[in-house]
C-alpha positions in Angstrom: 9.8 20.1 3.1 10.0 17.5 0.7 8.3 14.5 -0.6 8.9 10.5 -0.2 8.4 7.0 -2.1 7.2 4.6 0.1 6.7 1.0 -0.8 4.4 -1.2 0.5 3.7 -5.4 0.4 0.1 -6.1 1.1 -0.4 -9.5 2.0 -4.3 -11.5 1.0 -6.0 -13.2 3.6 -5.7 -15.8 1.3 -5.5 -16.9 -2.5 -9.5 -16.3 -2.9 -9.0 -12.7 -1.6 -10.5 -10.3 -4.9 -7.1 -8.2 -5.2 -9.5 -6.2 -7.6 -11.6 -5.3 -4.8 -8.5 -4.3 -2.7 -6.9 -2.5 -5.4 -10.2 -0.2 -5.7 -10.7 0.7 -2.1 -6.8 1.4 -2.0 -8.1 4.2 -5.2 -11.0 5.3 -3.8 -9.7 5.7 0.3 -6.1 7.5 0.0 -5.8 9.7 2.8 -5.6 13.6 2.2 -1.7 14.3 1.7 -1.3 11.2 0.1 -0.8 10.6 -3.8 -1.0 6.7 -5.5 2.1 6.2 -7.2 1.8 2.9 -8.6 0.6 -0.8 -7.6 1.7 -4.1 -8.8 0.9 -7.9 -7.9 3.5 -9.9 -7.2 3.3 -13.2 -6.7 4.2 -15.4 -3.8 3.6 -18.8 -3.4 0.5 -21.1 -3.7 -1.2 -19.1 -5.9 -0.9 -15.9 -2.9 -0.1 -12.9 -4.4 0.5 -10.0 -3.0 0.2 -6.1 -4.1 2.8 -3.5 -3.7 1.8 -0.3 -3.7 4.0 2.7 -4.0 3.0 6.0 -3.0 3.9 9.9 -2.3 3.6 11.9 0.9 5.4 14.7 2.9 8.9 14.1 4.3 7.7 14.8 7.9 7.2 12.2 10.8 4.3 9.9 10.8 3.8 10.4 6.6 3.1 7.3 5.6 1.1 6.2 9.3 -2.2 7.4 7.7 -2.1 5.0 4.1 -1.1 1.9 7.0 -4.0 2.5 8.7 -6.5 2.8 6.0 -4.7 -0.2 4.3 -4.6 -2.4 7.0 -8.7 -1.7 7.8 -9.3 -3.1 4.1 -11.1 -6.3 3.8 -9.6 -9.2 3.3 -6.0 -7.9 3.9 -3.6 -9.9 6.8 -0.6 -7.8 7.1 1.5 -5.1 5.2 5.0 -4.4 5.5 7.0 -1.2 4.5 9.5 -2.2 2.2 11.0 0.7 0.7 11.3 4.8 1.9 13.3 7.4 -0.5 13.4 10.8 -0.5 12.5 12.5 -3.9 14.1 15.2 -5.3 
């Protein structure tokens, strides 16, 4: 079996939304099977930025279901969309 990117937009609440905050529960919380790749801000509009976070997990169905779900319980975060899958090699 192997292993896949997948990239994720996580979008604030709002612009007074501590990314830093969000950013360290993402560190500290990654689900067992998971690995952090990398995360980024990327800004949006109105002073709304957002983060996306790339990260590793098994090619295998429902990989990336647990890091949505821990994610999308954070604090302060509206929505998240999967932007990006790729197999590694």
């Amino acid at each position: 079996m192997g292993e896949v990117l997948t990239t994720m937009k996580i979008m604030p609440e709002s612009p007074e939304v501590d990314l830093g905050a969000i950013k360290s529960t993402i560190e500290e919380s990654m689900p067992e099977g998971a690995k952090l790749e990398s995360m980024a801000e990327e800004p949006i509009a109105f002073g709304l930025v957002a983060i996306i976070l790339n990260f590793i997990t098994d090619d295998g169905e429902g990989g990336s279901e647990p890091v949505e779900e821990m994610v999308s319980a954070i604090e302060g975060v509206a929505s998240i969309e999967i932007t990006g899958v790729g197999r590694l090699m």
